[in-house]
C-alpha positions as CSV (number, residue, x, y, z in Angstrom):
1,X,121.4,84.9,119.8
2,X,122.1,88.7,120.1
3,X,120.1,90.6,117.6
4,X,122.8,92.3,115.9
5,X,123.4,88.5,114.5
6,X,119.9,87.9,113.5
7,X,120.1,91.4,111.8
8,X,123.1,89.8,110.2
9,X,121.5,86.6,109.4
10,X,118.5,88.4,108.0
11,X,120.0,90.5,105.8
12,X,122.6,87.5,104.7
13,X,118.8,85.8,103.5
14,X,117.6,88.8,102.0
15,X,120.9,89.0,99.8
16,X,120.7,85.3,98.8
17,X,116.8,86.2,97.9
18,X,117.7,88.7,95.8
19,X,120.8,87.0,94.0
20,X,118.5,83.8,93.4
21,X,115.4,86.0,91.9
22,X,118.2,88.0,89.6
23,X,120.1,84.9,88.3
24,X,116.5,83.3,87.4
25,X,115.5,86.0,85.5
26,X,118.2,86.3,83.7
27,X,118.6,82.4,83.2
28,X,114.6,83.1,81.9
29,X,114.7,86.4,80.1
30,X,112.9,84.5,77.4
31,X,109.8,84.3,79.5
32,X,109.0,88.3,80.2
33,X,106.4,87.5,83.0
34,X,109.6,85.6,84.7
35,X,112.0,88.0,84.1
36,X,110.1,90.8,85.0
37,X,108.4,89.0,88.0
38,X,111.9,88.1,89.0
39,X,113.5,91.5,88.6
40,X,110.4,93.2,91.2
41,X,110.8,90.0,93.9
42,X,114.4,91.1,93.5
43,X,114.1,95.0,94.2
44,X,112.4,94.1,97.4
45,X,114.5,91.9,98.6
46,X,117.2,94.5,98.0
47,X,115.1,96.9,100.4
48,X,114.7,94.2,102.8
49,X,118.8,94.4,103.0
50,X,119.1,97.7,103.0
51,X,117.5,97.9,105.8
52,X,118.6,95.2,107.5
53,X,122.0,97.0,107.0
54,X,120.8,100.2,108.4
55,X,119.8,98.6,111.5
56,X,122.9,96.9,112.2
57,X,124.4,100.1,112.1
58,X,122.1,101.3,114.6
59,X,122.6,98.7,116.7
60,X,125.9,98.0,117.0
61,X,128.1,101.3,115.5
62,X,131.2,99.3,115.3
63,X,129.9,96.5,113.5
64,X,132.1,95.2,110.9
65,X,129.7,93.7,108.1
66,X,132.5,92.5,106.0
67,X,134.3,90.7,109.0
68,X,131.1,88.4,110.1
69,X,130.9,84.9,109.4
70,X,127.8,85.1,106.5
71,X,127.2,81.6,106.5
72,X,126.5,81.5,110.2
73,X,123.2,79.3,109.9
74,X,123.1,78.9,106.4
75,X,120.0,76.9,105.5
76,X,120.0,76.4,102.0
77,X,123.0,76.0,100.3
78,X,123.5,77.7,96.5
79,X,121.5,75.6,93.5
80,X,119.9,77.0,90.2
81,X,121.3,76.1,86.9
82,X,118.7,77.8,84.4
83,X,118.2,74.4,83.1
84,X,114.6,74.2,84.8
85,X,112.4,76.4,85.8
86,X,110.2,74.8,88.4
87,X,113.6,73.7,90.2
88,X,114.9,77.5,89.8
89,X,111.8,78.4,91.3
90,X,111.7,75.8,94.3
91,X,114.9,76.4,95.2
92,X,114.0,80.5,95.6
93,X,111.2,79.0,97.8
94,X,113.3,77.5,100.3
95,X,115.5,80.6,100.5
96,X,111.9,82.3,100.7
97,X,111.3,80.1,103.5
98,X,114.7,81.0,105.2
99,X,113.8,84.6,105.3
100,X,110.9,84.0,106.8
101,X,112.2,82.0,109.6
102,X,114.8,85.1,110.0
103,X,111.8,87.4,109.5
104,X,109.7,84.9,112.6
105,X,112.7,85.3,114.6
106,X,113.6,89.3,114.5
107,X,110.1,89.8,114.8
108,X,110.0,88.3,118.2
109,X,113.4,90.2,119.2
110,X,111.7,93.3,118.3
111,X,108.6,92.6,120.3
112,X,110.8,91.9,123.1
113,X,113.4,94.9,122.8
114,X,110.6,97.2,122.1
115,X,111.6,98.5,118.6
116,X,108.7,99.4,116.6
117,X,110.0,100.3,114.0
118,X,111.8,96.9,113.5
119,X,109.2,95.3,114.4
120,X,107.4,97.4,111.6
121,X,109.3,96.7,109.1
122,X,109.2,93.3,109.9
123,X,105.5,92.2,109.7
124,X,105.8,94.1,106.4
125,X,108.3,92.6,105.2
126,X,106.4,89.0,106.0
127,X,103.9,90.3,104.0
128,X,105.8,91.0,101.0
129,X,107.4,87.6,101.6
130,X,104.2,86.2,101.7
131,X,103.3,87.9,98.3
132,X,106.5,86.1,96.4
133,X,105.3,83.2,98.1
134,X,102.0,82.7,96.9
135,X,103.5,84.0,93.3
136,X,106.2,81.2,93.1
137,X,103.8,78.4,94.7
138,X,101.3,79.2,91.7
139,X,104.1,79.4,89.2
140,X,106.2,76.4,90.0
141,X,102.5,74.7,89.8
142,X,102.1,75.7,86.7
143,X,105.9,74.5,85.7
144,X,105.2,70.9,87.1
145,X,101.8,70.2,85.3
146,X,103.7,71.1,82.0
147,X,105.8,68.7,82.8
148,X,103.7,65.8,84.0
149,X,103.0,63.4,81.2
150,X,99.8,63.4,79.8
151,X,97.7,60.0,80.8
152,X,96.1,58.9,77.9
C-alpha cells in the first residue's frame, strides 16, 4: 500500500471520527458534558484531516481526493441512532480503533520514508487518540452500570 492511500485512508477515519463525535452530541445535547465533550473529540479529529489532507497534497500534487474510492478498507460500517448512549459511544470507539490502526500504519511508513514531520504528527495524534479513548472507555462504563439492573 502506497502511502498516498494510507494518507487517504487516514484522513477517510479521521472524517468518520469526527462525523460520529458531532452527530452524538447533537443526538445528546441534553447532557452538556456529552455535547461538549463531543464537540472538542470532534475539532480534533477535524485537525487530524486537515492534515491528513495537506499531506496528500504534498505527496502526490495531482491527487484527486474527490475521485478515490473512500471506502477502500472501510472497517466499521455507519451505526448511531441517538437512542443509546453507551452504543453511540461504543460505536465511536471502534471508529477510534480504526484510526488508530491508520495512525499504527502511517506511522511505520513515515519511519520508513523518513518524514518527520509525518511521523510527528502522527505519534501525536496517537496521543490525542489515546485521550478520547480513555474518555469514552470511562463514559460508556458509566452508561452500562446505569443500565445494569440492580441485584437485590
Amino acid at each position: 500500500m502506497r502511502v498516498v492511500d494510507l494518507l487517504q485512508q487516514g484522513y477517510t477515519a479521521e472524517i468518520r471520527l469526527k462525523e460520529a463525535f458531532i452527530k452524538t452530541a447533537e443526538y445528546h445535547k441534553t447532557k452538556p458534558e456529552i455535547y461538549y465533550e463531543c464537540q472538542a473529540f470532534a475539532s480534533l479529529s477535524d485537525e487530524h484531516a486537515r492534515y491528513f489532507r495537506k499531506a496528500l497534497k504534498r505527496y502526490e500534487k495531482s491527487f484527486d481526493m474527490e475521485s478515490r474510492n473512500d471506502n477502500f478498507l472501510e472497517l466499521i460500517p455507519e451505526h448511531g441512532t441517538g437512542h443509546n448512549l453507551a452504543d453511540d459511544l461504543h460505536y465511536i470507539r471502534l471508529l477510534n480503533h480504526e484510526s488508530d490502526f491508520y495512525l499504527s500504519l502511517l506511522l511505520q511508513a513515515s519511519t520508513a520514508i523518513n518524514d518527520l514531520d509525518l511521523e510527528n504528527a502522527c505519534k501525536f495524534f496517537t496521543e490525542e487518540n489515546s485521550k478520547q479513548s480513555h474518555w469514552l472507555v470511562e463514559r460508556i462504563s458509566r452508561e452500562v452500570s446505569q443500565l445494569l439492573p440492580i441485584a437485590g
